[in-house]
N, C-alpha and C positions, 0 to 999 in steps of 0.2 A: 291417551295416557296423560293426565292432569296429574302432577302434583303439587300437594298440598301445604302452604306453609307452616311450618309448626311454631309455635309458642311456647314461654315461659314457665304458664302458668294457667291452670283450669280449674275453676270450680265447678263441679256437678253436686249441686244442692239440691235434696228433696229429689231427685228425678228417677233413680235405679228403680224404685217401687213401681213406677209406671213405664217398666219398660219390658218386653215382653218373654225377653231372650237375654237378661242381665250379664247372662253370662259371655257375650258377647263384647259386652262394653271397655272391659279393662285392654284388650285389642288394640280396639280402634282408639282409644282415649290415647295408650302408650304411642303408636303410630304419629298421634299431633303434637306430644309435646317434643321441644329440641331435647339434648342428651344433657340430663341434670336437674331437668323438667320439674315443674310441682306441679300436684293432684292434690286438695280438698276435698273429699265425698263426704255428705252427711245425706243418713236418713233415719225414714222414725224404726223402731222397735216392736215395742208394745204399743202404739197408739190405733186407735178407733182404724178399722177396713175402712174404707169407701167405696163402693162396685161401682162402676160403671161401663163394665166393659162392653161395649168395644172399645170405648175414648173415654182415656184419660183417667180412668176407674185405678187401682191397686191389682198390682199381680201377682206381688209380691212382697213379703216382711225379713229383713235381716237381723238374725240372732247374733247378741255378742259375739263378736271373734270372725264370724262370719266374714266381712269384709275384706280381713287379711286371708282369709282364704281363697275367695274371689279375686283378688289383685294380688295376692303373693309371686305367682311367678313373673310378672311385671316391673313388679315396683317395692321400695324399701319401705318399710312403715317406720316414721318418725316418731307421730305422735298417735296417739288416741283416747277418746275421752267418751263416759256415757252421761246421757243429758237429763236434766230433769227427772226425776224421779216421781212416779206415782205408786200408791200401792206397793213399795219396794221392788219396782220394775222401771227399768230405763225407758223413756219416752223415745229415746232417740240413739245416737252412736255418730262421732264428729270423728274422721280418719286423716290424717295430712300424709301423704307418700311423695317420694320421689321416685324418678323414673331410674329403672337399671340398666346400665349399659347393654 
């Protein structure tokens, strides 16, 4: 039975798309930060697929809003923001939370 030290502060940038059970993540992510914790996630939106799966490919794309839905029972949404715009579609989505008691 190891436990794990937790931290402050985490940024998971660009990673959720290549993961393969996303839904998993907000979990294990809340589990490391301490109580008060901050979360960063940013990923793309609308931007171009890449396949490669087995490794490393896209499994996954998050629509607006999404995110808070994914992390809502975890974590506070502070801030959010959608990035770059092409074709009047968000390239991306930038989410800052905090961890809930």
């Amino acid at each position: 039975n190891t436990q794990l030290e937790q931290v402050d502060l985490i940024f998971c940038l660009e990673v959720l798309e290549h993961t393969m059970h996303p839904w998993c993540v907000p979990r294990n992510l809340f589990s490391l930060l301490k109580t008060k914790g901050m979360l960063v996630v940013s990923v793309p939106c609308f931007l171009y697929w890449h396949p490669g799966y087995p490794w490393f490919g896209d499994y996954v794309r998050f629509l607006p809003g999404s995110l808070e839905i994914l992390f809502g029972n975890y974590f506070t949404i502070l801030n959010k923001s959608l990035c770059e715009y092409q074709e009047a579609k968000p390239l991306g989505q930038i989410v800052i939370m905090e961890k809930t008691s």
